[in-house]
C-alpha positions as CSV (number, residue, x, y, z in Angstrom):
1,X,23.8,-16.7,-43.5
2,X,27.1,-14.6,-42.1
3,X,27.7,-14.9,-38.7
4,X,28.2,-11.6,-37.2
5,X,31.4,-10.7,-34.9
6,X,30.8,-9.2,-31.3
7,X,32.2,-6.1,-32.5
8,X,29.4,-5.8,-35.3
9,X,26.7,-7.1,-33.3
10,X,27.5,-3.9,-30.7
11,X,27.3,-1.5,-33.3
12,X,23.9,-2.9,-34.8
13,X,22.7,-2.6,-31.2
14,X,23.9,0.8,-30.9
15,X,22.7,1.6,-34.0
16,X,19.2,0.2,-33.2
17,X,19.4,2.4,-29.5
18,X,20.5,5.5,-31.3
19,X,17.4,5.4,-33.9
20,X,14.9,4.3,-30.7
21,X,15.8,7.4,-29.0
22,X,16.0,9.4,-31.6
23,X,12.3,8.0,-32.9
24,X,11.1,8.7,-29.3
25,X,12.6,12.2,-29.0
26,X,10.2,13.0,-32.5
27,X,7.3,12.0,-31.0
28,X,7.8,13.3,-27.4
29,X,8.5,16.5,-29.5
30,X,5.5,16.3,-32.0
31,X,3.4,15.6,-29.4
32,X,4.2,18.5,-27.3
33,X,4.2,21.2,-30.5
34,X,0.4,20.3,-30.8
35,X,-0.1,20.8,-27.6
36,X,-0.1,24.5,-25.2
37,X,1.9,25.1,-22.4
38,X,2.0,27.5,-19.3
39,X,5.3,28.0,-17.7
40,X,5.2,28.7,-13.9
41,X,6.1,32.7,-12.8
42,X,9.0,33.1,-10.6
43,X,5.9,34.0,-7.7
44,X,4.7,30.1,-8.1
45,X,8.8,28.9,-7.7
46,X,9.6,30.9,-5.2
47,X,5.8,29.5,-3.0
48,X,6.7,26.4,-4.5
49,X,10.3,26.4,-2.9
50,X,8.5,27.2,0.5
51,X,5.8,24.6,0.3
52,X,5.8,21.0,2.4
53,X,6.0,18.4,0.4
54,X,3.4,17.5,-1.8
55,X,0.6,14.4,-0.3
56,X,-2.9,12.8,-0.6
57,X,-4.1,14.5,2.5
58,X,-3.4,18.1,0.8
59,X,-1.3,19.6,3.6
60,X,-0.1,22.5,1.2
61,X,-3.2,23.7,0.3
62,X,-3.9,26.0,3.1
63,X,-0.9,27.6,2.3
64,X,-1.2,28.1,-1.3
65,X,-4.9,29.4,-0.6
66,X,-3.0,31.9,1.9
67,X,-0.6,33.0,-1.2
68,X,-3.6,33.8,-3.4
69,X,-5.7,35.6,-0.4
70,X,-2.1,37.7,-0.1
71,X,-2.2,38.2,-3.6
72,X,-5.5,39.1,-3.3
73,X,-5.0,41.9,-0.8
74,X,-2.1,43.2,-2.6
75,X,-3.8,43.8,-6.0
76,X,-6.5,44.5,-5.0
77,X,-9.0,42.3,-6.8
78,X,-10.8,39.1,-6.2
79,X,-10.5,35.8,-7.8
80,X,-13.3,34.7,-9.6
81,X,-12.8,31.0,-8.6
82,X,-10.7,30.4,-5.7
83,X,-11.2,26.7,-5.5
84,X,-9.7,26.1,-9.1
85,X,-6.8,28.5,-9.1
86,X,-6.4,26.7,-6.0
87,X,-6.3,23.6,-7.3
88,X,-4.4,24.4,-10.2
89,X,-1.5,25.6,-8.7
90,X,-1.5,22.3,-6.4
91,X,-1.0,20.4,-9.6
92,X,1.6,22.6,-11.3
93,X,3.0,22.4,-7.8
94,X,2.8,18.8,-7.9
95,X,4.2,18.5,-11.5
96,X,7.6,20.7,-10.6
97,X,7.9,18.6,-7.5
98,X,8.2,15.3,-9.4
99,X,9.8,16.3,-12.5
100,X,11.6,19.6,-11.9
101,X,10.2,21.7,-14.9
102,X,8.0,24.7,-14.5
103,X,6.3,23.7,-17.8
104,X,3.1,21.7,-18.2
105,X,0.8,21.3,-20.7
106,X,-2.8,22.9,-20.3
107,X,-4.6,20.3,-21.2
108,X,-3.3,18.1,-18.6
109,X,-3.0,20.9,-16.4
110,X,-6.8,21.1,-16.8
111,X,-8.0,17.6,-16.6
112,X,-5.7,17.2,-13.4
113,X,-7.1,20.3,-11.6
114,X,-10.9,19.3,-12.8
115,X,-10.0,15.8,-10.6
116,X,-8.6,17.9,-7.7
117,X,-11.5,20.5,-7.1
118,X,-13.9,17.8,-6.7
119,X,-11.6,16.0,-3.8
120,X,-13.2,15.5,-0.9
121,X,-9.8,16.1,1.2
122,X,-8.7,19.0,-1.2
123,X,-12.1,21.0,-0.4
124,X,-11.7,19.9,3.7
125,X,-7.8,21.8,3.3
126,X,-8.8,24.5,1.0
127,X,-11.6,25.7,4.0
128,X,-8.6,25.2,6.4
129,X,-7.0,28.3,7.5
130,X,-3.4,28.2,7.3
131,X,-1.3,28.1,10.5
């Protein structure tokens, strides 16, 4: 057995870093080919850019209810479920406010809103009018 010279042992470790990262960058990317996405409009960016910061006591949500009651008005129909859109754009809001990307997947977008709506804080906001 060769005894190996700092110089080699760097490059096997680099070697071994390079071909983690690249192994983890295949699967973060196979992993989100399979899946859907919905990218945030510039309307959600712009209310997100506006918004408190995001909490467990749901401060934001009167607000983003107030957005879609604007939006609402504006084009002159009615959401069909107010509590989910609701809820859903407190999780996208939630997901650019920690990461910074105005893409998630819709899957996890999904399960994370089906949580939210059932909140017993989140309904107590959402019937909150917005000051």
């Amino acid at each position: 057995m060769t005894k190996l010279t700092k110089d080699q042992k760097r490059k096997k470790k680099l070697k071994l870093r390079q071909k983690n990262l690249t192994t983890k960058q295949q699967a973060n990317a196979n992993k989100d080919a399979g899946s859907e996405v919905v990218s945030f409009s510039p309307e959600l960016l712009s209310l997100f850019e506006r918004l408190p910061e995001p909490n467990v006591e749901f401060e934001c949500v009167p607000l983003i209810r107030q957005f879609y009651e604007m939006q609402e008005k504006f084009l002159g129909k009615q959401l069909t479920d107010v509590e989910y859109s609701v809820a859903s754009t407190f999780v996208m809001y939630g997901h650019w406010f920690t990461s910074g990307s105005n893409v998630l997947a819709i899957s996890e977008l999904e399960s994370m809103s089906d949580v939210i709506v059932n909140h017993p804080e989140f309904l107590a906001q959402l019937n909150k009018i917005a000051a």
